[in-house]
C-alpha beads as a LAMMPS data file, in Angstrom:
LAMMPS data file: protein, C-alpha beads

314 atoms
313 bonds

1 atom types
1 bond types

-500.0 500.0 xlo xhi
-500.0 500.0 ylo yhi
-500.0 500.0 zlo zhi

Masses

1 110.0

Atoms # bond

1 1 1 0.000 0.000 0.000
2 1 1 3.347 2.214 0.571
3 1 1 3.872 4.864 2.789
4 1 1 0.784 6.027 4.866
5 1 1 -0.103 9.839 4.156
6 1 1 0.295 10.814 7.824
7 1 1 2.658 8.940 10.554
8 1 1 2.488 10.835 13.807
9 1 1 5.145 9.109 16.337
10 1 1 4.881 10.303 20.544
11 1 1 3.560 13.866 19.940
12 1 1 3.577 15.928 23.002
13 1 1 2.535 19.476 22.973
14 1 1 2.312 21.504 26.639
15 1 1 1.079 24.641 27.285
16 1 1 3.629 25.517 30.796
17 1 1 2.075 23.488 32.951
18 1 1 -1.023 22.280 31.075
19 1 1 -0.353 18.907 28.288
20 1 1 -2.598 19.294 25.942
21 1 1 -1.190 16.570 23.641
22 1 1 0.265 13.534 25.649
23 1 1 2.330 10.988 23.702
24 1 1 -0.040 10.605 20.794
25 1 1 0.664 7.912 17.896
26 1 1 -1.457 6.583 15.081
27 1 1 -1.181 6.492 11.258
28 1 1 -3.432 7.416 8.371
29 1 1 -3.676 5.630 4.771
30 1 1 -3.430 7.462 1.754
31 1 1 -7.369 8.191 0.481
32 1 1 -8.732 7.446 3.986
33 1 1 -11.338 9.448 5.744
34 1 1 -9.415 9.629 9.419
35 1 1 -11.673 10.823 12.091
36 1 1 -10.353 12.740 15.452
37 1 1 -13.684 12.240 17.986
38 1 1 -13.441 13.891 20.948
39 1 1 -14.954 15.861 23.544
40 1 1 -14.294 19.852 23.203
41 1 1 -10.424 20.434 25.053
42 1 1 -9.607 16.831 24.156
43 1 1 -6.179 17.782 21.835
44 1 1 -8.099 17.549 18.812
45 1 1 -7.146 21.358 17.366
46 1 1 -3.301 21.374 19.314
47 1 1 -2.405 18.088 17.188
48 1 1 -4.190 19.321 13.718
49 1 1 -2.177 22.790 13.890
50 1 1 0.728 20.339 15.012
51 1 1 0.580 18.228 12.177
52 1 1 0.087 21.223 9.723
53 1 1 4.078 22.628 10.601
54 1 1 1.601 25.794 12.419
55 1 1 2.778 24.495 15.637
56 1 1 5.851 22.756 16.835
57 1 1 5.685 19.995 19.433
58 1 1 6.948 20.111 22.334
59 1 1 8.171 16.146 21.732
60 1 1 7.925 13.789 19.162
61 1 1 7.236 14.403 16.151
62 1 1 5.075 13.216 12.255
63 1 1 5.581 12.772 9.116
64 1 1 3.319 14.650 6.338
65 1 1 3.237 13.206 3.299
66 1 1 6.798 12.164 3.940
67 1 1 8.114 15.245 5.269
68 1 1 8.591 16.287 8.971
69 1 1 6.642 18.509 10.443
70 1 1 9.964 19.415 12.851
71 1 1 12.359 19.896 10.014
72 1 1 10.190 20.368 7.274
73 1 1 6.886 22.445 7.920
74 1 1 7.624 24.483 4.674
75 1 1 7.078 21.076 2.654
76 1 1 4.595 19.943 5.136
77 1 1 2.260 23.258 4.254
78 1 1 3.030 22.724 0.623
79 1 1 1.321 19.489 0.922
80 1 1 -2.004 20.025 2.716
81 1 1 -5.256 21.926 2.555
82 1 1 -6.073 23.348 5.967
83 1 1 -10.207 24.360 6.885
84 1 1 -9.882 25.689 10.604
85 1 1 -12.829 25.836 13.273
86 1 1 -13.688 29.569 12.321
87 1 1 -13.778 30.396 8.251
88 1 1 -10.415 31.808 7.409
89 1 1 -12.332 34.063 4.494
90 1 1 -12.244 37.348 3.879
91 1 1 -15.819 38.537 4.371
92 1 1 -14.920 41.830 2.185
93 1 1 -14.032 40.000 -0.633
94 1 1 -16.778 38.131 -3.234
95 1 1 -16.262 34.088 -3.418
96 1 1 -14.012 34.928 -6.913
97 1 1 -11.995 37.054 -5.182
98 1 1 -11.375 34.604 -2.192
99 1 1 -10.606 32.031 -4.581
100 1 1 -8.432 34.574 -6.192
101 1 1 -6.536 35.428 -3.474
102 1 1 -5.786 31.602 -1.864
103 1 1 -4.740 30.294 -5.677
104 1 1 -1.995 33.255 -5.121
105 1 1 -1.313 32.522 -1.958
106 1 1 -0.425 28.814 -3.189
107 1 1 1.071 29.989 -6.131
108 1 1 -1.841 28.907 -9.038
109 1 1 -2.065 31.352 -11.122
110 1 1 -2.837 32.004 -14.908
111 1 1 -4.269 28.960 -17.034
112 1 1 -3.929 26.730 -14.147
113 1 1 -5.795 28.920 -11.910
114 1 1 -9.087 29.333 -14.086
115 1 1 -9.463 25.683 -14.531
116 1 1 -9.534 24.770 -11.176
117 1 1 -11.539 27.716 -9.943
118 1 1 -13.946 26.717 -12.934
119 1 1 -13.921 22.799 -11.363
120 1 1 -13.938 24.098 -7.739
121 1 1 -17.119 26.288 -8.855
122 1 1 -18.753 23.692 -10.404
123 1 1 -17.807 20.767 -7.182
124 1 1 -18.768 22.409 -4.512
125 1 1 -22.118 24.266 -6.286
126 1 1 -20.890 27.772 -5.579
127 1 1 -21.841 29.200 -9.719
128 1 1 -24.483 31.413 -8.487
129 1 1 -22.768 33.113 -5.522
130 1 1 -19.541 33.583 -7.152
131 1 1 -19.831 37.237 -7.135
132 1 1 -21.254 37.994 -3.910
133 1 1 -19.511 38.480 -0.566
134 1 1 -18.489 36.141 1.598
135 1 1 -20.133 38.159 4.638
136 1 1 -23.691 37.745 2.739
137 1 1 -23.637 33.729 2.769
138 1 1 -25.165 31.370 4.228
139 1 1 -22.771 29.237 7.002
140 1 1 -23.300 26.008 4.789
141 1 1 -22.176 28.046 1.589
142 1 1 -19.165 29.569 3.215
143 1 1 -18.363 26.479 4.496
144 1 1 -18.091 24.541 1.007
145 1 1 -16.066 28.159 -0.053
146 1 1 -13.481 27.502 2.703
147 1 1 -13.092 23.892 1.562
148 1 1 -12.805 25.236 -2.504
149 1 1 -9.937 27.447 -0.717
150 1 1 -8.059 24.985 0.944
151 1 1 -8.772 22.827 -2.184
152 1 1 -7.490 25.371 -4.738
153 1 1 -3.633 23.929 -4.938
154 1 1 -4.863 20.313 -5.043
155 1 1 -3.613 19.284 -2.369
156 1 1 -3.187 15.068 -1.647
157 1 1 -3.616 15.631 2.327
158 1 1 -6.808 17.572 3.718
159 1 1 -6.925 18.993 7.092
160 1 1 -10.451 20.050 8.525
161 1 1 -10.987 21.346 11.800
162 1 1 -14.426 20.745 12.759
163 1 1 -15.554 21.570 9.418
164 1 1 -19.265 21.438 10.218
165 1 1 -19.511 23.559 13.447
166 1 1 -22.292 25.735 13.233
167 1 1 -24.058 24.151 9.938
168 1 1 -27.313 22.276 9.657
169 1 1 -28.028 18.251 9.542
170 1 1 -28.678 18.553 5.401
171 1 1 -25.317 20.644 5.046
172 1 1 -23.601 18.518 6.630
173 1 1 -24.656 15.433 5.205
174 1 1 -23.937 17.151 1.567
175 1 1 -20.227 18.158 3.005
176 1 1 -19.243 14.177 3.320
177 1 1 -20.785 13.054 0.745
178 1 1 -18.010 15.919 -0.961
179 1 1 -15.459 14.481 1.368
180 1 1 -16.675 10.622 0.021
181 1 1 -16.142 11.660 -3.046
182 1 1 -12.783 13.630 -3.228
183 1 1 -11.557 9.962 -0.816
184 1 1 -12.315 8.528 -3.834
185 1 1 -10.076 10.305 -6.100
186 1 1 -7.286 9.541 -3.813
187 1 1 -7.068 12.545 -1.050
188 1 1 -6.684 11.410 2.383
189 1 1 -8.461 13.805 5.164
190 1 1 -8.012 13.853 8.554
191 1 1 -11.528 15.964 10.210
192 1 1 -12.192 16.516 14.264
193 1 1 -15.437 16.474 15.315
194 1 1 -17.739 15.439 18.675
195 1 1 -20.693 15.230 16.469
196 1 1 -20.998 11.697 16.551
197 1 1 -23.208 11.215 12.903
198 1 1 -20.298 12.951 11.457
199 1 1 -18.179 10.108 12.971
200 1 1 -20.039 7.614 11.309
201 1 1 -18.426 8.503 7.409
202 1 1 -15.095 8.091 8.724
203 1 1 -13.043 5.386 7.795
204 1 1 -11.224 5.022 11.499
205 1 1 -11.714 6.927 14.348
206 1 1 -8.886 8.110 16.847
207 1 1 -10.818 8.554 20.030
208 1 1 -8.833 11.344 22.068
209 1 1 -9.269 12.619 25.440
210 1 1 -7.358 14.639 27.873
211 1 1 -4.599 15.055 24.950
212 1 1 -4.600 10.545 25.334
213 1 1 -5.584 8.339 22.807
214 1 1 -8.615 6.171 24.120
215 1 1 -9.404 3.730 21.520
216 1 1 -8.933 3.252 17.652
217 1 1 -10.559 1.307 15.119
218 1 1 -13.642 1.696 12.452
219 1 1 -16.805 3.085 13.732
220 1 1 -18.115 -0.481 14.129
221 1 1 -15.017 -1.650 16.356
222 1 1 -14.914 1.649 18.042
223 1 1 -19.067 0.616 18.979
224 1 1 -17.936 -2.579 19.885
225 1 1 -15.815 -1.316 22.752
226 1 1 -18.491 -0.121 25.336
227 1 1 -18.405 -2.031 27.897
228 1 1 -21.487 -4.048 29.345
229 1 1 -24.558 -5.335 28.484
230 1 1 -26.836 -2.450 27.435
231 1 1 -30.757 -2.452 27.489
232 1 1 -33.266 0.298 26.713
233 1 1 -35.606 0.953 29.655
234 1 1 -39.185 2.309 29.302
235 1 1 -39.725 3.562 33.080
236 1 1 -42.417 6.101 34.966
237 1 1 -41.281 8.296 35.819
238 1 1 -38.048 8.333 34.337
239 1 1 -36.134 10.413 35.958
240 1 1 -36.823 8.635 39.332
241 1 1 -35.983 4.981 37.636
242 1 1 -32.108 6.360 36.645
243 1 1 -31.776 7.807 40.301
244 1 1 -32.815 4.354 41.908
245 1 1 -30.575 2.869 38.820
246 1 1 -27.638 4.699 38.898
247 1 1 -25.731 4.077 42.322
248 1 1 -26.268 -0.092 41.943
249 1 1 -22.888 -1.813 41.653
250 1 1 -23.759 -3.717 38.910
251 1 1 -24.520 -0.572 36.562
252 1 1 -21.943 0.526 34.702
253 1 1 -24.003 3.827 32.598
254 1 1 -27.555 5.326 32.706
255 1 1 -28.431 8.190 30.138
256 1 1 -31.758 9.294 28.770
257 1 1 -32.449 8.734 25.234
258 1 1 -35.645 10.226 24.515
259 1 1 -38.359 9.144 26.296
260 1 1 -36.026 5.935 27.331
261 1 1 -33.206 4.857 29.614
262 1 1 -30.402 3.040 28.426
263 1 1 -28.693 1.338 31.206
264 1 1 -25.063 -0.350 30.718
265 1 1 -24.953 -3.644 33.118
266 1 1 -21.922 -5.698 34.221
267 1 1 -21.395 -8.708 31.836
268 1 1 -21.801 -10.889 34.977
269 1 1 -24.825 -10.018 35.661
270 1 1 -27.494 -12.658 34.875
271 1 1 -31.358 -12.276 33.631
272 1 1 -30.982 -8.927 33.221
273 1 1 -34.766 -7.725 32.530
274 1 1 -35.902 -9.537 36.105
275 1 1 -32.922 -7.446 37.550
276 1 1 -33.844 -4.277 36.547
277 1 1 -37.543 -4.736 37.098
278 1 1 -36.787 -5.996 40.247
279 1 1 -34.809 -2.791 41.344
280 1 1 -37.275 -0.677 39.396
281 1 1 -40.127 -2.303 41.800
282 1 1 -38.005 -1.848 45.124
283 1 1 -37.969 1.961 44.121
284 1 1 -41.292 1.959 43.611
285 1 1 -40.975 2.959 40.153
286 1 1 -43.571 1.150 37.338
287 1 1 -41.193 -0.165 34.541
288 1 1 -42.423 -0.988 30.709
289 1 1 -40.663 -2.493 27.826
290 1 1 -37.389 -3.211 28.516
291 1 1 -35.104 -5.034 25.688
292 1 1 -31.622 -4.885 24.819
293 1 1 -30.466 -2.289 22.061
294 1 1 -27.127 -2.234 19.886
295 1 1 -24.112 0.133 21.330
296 1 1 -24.381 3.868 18.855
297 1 1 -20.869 5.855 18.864
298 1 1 -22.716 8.501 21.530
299 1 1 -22.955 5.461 23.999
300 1 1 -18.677 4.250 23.540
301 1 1 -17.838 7.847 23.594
302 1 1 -19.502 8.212 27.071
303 1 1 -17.945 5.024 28.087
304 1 1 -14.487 5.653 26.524
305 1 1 -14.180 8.891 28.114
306 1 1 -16.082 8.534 31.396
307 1 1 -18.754 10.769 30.109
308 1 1 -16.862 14.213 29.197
309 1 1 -18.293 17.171 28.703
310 1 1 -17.813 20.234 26.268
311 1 1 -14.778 22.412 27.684
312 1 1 -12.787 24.940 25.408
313 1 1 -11.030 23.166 22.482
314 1 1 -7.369 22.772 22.823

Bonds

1 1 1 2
2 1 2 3
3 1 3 4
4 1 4 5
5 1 5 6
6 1 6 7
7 1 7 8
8 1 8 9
9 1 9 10
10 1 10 11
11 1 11 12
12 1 12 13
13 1 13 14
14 1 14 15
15 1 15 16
16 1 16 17
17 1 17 18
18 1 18 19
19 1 19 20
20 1 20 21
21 1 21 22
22 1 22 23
23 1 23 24
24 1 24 25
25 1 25 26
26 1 26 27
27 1 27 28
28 1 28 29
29 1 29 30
30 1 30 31
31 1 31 32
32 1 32 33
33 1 33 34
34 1 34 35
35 1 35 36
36 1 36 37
37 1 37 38
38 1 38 39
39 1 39 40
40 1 40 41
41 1 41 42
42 1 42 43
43 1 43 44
44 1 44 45
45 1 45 46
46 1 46 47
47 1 47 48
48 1 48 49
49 1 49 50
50 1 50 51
51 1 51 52
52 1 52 53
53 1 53 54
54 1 54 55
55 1 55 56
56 1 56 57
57 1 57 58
58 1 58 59
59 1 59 60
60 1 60 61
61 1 61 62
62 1 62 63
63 1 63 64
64 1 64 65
65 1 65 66
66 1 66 67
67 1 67 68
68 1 68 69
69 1 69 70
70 1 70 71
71 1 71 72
72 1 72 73
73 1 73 74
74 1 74 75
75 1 75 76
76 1 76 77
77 1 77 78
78 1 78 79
79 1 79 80
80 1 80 81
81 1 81 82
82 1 82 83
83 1 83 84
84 1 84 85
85 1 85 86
86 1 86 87
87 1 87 88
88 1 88 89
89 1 89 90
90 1 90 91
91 1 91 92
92 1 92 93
93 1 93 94
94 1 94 95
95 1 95 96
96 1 96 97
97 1 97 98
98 1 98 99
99 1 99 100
100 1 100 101
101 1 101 102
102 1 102 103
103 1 103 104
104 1 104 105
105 1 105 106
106 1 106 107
107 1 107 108
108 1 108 109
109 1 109 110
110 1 110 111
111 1 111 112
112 1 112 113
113 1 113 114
114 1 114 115
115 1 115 116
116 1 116 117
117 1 117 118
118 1 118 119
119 1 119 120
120 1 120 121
121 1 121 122
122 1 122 123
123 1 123 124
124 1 124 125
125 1 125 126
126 1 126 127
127 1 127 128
128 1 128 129
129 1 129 130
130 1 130 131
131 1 131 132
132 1 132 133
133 1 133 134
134 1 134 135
135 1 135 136
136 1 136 137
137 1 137 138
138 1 138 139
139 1 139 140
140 1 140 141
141 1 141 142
142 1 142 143
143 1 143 144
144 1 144 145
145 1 145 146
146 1 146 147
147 1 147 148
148 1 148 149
149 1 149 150
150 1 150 151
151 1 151 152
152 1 152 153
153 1 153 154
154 1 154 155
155 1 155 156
156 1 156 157
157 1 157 158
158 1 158 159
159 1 159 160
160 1 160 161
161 1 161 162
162 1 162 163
163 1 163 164
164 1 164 165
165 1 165 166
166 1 166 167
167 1 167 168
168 1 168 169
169 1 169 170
170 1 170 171
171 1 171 172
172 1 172 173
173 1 173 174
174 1 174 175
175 1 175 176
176 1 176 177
177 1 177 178
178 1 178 179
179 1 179 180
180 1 180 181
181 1 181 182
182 1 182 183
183 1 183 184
184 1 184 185
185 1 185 186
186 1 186 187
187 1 187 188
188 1 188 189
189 1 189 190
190 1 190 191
191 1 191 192
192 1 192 193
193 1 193 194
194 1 194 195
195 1 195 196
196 1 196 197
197 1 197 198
198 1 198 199
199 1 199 200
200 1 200 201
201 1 201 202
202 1 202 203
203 1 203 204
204 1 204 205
205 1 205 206
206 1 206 207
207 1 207 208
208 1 208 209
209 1 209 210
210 1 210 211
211 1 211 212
212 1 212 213
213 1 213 214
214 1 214 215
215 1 215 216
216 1 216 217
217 1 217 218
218 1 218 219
219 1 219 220
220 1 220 221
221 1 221 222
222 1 222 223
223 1 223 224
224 1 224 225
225 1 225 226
226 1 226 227
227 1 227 228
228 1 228 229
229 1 229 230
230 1 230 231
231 1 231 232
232 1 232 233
233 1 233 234
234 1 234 235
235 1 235 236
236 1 236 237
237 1 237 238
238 1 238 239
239 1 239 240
240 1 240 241
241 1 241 242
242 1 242 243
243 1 243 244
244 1 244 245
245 1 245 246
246 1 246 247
247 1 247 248
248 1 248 249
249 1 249 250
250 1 250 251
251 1 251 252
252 1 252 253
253 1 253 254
254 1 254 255
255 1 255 256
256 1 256 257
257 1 257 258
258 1 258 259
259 1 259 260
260 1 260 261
261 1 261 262
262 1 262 263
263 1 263 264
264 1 264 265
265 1 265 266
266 1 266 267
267 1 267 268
268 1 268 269
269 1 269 270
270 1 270 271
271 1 271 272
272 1 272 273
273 1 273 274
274 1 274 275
275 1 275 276
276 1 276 277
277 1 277 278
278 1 278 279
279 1 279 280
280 1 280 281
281 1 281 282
282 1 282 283
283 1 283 284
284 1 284 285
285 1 285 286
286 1 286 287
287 1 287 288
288 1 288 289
289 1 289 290
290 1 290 291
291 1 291 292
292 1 292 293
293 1 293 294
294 1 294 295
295 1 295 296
296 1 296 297
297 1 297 298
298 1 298 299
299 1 299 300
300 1 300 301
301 1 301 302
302 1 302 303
303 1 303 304
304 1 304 305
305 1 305 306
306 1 306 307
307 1 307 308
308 1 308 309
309 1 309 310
310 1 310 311
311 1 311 312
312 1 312 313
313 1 313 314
């Protein structure tokens, strides 16, 4: 398969005090769809600006289509297309003019320039905008003219920074289907995101927290690695069911999903329904339906990182 796209080997990053990357290792394939899922202030934006030669580590180091982000951030950058959390466009400028201004910042220019401004256009659906601002669009529209900008040298490696932030379901569903599709021409992309749908067109996932890496694998295996037995509770009232649920020994994990609990159980624990009803019935709580229910990425993150919370990205 030859060399992977991105190699990233101990990467350490600290703030004084504060590690906001903490030995961090993993590899991406050339044309994979690599996800970073983790909770807000997990490491997710220190080791994308890290791996773009914006930040040097504080230890260890990667390798960027071949070239070192330590020794060789100038040939790292010359490699990748970088979308960051807030759009880096210039809201003064029309979409042509953005475009304008990236291809020169990459050095695309003349005949090379119109025809892949022209494809770009045409991609990403941005024909009948090109000549308005980038202050008057929409947040899904100046988020497909941030990708055309970070697309505009052609780059092999894309780097996208929680890409989605802000943007509706349909938007974002229409953004991977573009990220699908440029996979499929042979550009690898590493995105962040804690939106757990989004997590679901990746690839692999690299499940971060506290700068660590948690667990690794396809969204299935990443599923696969909550722990417990986990069963959807129907309960009245339901708030007073996960109270009397939640301090028992053998329960690992209650959250409310909808009108439902699920509750994670030990393996070891046998009949499961009769327990629960049972315990339901000593709290005097009336339980309903209760029937096991397939692990969703929203149920391993929670397990995989002890339930974290949103925090400020780092």
């Amino acid at each position: 398969m030859g060399e992977p796209a991105v190699v990233a080997e101990e990467l350490v990053r600290r703030f004084g005090s504060f590690t906001a990357v903490d030995h961090l290792s993993f590899e991406i394939a050339r044309g994979e769809i690599f996800g970073f899922l983790g909770p807000n202030g997990s490491g997710k934006s220190t080791t994308i600006r890290m791996l773009c030669g914006l930040l040097l580590p504080t230890a260890g180091d990667a390798r960027v289509g071949g070239a070192s982000i330590v020794q060789e951030p100038e040939l790292v950058r010359e490699q990748i297309g970088y979308m960051s959390q807030q759009f880096s466009l210039y809201p003064d400028l029309t979409v042509a003019e953005n475009l304008e201004f990236y291809g020169g910042v990459y050095g695309v220019e003349g005949r090379g320039f119109t025809e892949r401004e022209a494809e770009l256009v045409a991609r990403l659906e941005l024909a009948e905008v090109r000549e308005r601002l980038a202050a008057d669009l929409s947040t899904g529209v100046r988020q497909r003219l941030a990708l055309a900008c970070a697309m505009i040298h052609e780059p092999p490696i894309l780097f996208l920074d929680e890409p989605t932030s802000g943007v509706d379901p349909g938007a974002r569903r229409r953004f991977f289907e573009l990220i699908e599709d440029l996979a499929q021409g042979g550009v690898t992309t590493l995105v962040t995101t804690h939106v757990m749908d989004e997590a679901e067109h990746c690839n692999r996932l690299l499940l971060i927290h506290q700068g660590r890496r948690v667990a690794e694998g396809s969204p299935a295996e990443v599923k696969a690695m909550t722990p417990g037995r986990l069963l959807q509770v129907r309960a009245e009232p339901a708030m007073r069911a996960a109270e009397a649920l939640d301090p028992l020994p053998e329960v690992l994990e209650v959250s409310l999903f909808g009108t439902a609990l699920h509750v994670a159980l030990r393996e070891d624990v046998t009949a499961p329904e009769a327990y629960l009803r049972a315990r339901l019935a000593e709290a005097e709580v009336e339980a309903g339906e209760i029937e096991p229910v397939a692990a969703t990425l929203e149920h391993a993150f929670l397990a995989l990182t002890g339930g974290a919370g949103e925090g400020s990205d780092g």
